[in-house]
N, C-alpha and C positions, 0 to 999 in steps of 0.2 A: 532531211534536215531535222534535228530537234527544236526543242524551245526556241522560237521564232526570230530570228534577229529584225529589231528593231531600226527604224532607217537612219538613230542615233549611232550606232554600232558600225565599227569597221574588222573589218576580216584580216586575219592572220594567222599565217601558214603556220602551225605548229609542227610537222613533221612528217616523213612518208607514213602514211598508213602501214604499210609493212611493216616499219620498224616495231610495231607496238604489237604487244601478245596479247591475243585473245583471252579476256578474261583477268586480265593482270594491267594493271592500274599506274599510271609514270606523271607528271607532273611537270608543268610546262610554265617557265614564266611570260605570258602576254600583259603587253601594254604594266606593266607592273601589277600581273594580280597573277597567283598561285593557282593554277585550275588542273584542276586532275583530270588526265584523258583516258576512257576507260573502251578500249576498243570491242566490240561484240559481235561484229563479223568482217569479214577481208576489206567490206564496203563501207564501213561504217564503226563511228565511236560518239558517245558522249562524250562532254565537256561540264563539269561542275566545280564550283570552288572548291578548293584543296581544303579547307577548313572547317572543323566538325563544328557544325554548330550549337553541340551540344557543349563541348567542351573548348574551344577556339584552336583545340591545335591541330597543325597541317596534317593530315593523316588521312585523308580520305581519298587519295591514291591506292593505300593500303586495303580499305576496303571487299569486302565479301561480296560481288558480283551474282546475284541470283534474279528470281522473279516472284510476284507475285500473283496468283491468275496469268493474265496478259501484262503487267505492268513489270519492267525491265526495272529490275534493282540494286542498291547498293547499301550493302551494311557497315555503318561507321564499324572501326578495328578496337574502337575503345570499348563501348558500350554497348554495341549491336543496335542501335535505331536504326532503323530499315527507313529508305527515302525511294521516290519514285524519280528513277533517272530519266524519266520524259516530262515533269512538271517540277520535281525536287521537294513533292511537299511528303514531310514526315509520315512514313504510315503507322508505328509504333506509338509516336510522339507527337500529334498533330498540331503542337505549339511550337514544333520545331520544324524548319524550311532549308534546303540548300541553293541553290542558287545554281542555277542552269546556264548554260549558253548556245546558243544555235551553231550548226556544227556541218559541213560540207566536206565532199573530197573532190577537188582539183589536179587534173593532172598526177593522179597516185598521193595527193599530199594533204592531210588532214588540215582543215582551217575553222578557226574560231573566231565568231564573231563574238566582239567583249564594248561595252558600250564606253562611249568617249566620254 
C-alpha cells in the first residue's frame, strides 16, 4: 500500500490492475476527484491527483514515470518537476506537493482509498 489510508478514507475499486500499462499513466474519476493511476508492476500502482500543481491542469497521468535513488517518480508533462510518488513531495520544486493516495489490489482490482 502507499501513502497510508487514513480511517477517514473509503476505498474504491478503480479497475483491474491488468488493464493499466506499466509505466503509462490513465486517470480515474473517484468520489469526484481526478487521480491519475500510474501502475509499476503487475502488483501494484500509485495513485495521485491528476493535477499539476504546478500549473492546475490535469496532466499528470501524462507524466514521466522514473526514479530517483530508491524513490519511485513521476515527472509533471508540462514542466518537468520531478515529485515523489511514495510521499508526493516535490523533488525539483520543494514548495511544490502532489497529493497521494493509499492504494491496494483486491481480487486482480486496483482500489483507492480517497478521504470523505
Amino acid at each position: 500500500m502507499d501513502a497510508e489510508a487514513d480511517e477517514t478514507a473509503a476505498w474504491f475499486a478503480a479497475c483491474p490492475i491488468a488493464e493499466l500499462e506499466a509505466g503509462w499513466g490513465e486517470t480515474a474519476l473517484l468520489a469526484g476527484r481526478q487521480i491519475a493511476l500510474l501502475k509499476d508492476s503487475e502488483t501494484h500502482a500509485f495513485a495521485i491527483d491528476a493535477e499539476d500543481p504546478h500549473t492546475g491542469a490535469m496532466v499528470m497521468a501524462r507524466g514521466i514515470m522514473g526514479s530517483r535513488g530508491d524513490a519511485p517518480t513521476i515527472a509533471s508533462p508540462l514542466h518537468k518537476e520531478v515529485y515523489d510518488l511514495r510521499t508526493g513531495q516535490g523533488l525539483s520544486h520543494p514548495q511544490y506537493a502532489v497529493r497521494t493516495y493509499g492504494t491496494r489490489v483486491v481480487d486482480g482490482v486496483l482500489e483507492v482509498a480517497v478521504p470523505r
